[in-house]
C-alpha positions in Angstrom: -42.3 -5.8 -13.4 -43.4 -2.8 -12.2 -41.6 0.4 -11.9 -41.0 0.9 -8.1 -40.0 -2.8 -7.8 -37.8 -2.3 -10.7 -36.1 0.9 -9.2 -36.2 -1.4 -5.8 -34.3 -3.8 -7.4 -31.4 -1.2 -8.8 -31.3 0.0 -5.3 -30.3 -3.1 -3.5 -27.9 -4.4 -7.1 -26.6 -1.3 -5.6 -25.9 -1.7 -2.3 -24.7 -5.0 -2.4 -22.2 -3.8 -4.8 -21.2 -1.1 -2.5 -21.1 -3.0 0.7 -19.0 -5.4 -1.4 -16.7 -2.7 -1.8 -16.7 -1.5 1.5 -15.5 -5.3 2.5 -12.1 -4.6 1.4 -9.5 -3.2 3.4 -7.4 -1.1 1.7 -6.4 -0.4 -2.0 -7.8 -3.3 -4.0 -5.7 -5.6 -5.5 -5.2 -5.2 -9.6 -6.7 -8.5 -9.7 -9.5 -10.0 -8.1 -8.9 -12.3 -5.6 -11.9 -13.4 -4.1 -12.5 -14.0 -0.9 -12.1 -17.4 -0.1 -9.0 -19.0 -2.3 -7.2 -16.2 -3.1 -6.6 -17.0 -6.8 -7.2 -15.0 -9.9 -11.0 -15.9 -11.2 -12.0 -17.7 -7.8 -10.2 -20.8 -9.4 -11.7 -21.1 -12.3 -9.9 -21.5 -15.2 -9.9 -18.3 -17.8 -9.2 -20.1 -21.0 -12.4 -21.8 -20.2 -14.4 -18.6 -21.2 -12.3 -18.7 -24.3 -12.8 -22.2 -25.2 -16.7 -22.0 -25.8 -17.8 -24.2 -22.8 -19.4 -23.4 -19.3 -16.6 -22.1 -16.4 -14.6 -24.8 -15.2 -12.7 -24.8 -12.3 -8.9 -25.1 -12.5 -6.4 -27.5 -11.1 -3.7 -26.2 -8.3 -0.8 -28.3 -9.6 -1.5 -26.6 -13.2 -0.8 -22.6 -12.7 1.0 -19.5 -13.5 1.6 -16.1 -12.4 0.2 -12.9 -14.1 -0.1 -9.3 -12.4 1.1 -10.4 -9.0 -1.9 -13.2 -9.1 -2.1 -17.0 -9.6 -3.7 -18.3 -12.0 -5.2 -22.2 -12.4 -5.9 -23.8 -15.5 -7.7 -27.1 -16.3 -4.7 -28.4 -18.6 -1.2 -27.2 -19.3 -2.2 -26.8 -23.0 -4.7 -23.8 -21.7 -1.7 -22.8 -19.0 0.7 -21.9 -22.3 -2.5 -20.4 -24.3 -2.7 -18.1 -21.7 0.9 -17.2 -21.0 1.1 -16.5 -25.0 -1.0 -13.7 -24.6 -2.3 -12.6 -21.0 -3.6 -9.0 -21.6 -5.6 -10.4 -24.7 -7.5 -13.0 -22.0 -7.7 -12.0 -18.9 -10.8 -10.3 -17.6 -11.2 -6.6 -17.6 -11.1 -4.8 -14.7 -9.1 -7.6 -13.1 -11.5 -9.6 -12.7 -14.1 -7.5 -11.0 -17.4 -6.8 -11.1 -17.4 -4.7 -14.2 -21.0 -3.2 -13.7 -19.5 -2.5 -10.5 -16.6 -0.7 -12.3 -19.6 1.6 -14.0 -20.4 2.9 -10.9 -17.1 3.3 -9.4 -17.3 1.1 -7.3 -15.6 -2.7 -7.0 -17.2 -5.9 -5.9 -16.5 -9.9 -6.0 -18.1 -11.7 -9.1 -20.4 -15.0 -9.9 -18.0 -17.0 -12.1 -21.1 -18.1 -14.2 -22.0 -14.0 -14.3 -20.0 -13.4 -17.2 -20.0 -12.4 -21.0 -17.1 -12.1 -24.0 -18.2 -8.6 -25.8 -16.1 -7.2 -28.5 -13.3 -9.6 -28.0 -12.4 -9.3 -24.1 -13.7 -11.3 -21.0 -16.6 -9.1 -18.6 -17.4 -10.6 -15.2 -20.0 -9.6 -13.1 -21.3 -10.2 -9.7 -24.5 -12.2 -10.3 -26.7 -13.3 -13.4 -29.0 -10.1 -12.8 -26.0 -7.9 -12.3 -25.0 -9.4 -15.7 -28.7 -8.5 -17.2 -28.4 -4.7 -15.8 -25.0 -4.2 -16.9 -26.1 -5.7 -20.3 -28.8 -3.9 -20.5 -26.2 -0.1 -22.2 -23.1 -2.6 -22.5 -21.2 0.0 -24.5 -22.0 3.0 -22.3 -21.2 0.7 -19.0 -17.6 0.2 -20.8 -17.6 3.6 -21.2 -18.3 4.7 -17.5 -16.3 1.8 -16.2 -13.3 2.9 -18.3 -13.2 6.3 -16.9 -13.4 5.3 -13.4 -10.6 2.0 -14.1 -7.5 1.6 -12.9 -7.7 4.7 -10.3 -11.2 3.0 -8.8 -8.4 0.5 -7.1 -6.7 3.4 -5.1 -10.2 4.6 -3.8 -11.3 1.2 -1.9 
């Protein structure tokens, strides 16, 4: 790829994440709740991550509450796996786009878009948001760490 088209394609990674921010109204919720269901990882089910397989979506009747969100799980065995330890498997920066998160910003997130990196759960918007942000994984932690949890006041 050449260089322009490469810088081309930061730019609009870019603006998409910042119009995706600017889509909220308001401080942003501490977790992300999409924008279509309204539940914690767009439905899918977190333990899922956790479990080795692809994202699988979870089931209504099987759910729980955690940070002012609900939460669906596939079975009620991942349910209580969860509840035993939420913190430890929940997604970092609720849920949001965490490349986002490393440039202050917050947007929505691809449930496929996502990686488990020194033992915690990293969403990100879409596969090649997932490529740049993997591309200084440590130093995007870093930036989005400083910026996290006051980023949510700023949208």
């Amino acid at each position: 790829m050449t260089k322009v088209l490469r810088h081309l394609t930061v730019l609009v990674h870019l603006l998409c994440i910042a119009f995706a921010g600017l889509a909220q109204a308001g401080p942003a919720s501490e977790v992300n709740l999409g924008y279509f269901n309204k539940l914690a990882m767009n439905g899918y089910d977190v333990m899922t991550y956790w479990n080795g397989g692809d994202p699988q979506k979870g089931d209504p009747e099987i759910q729980a509450s955690f940070k002012d969100a609900t939460w669906v799980f596939i079975s009620a065995e991942n349910r209580e796996a969860f509840l035993a330890d939420p913190e430890r498997f929940a997604p970092q920066y609720g849920g949001y786009c965490a490349f986002a998160a490393s440039q202050n910003a917050v947007a929505d997130v691809d449930p496929f878009a996502w990686r488990i990196w020194d033992d915690k759960l990293y969403l990100n918007y879409s596969p090649r948001v997932r490529r740049q942000w993997a591309s200084d994984i440590d130093g995007n932690i870093e930036k989005a760490d400083g910026y996290w949890p006051m980023l949510l006041s700023n949208q």
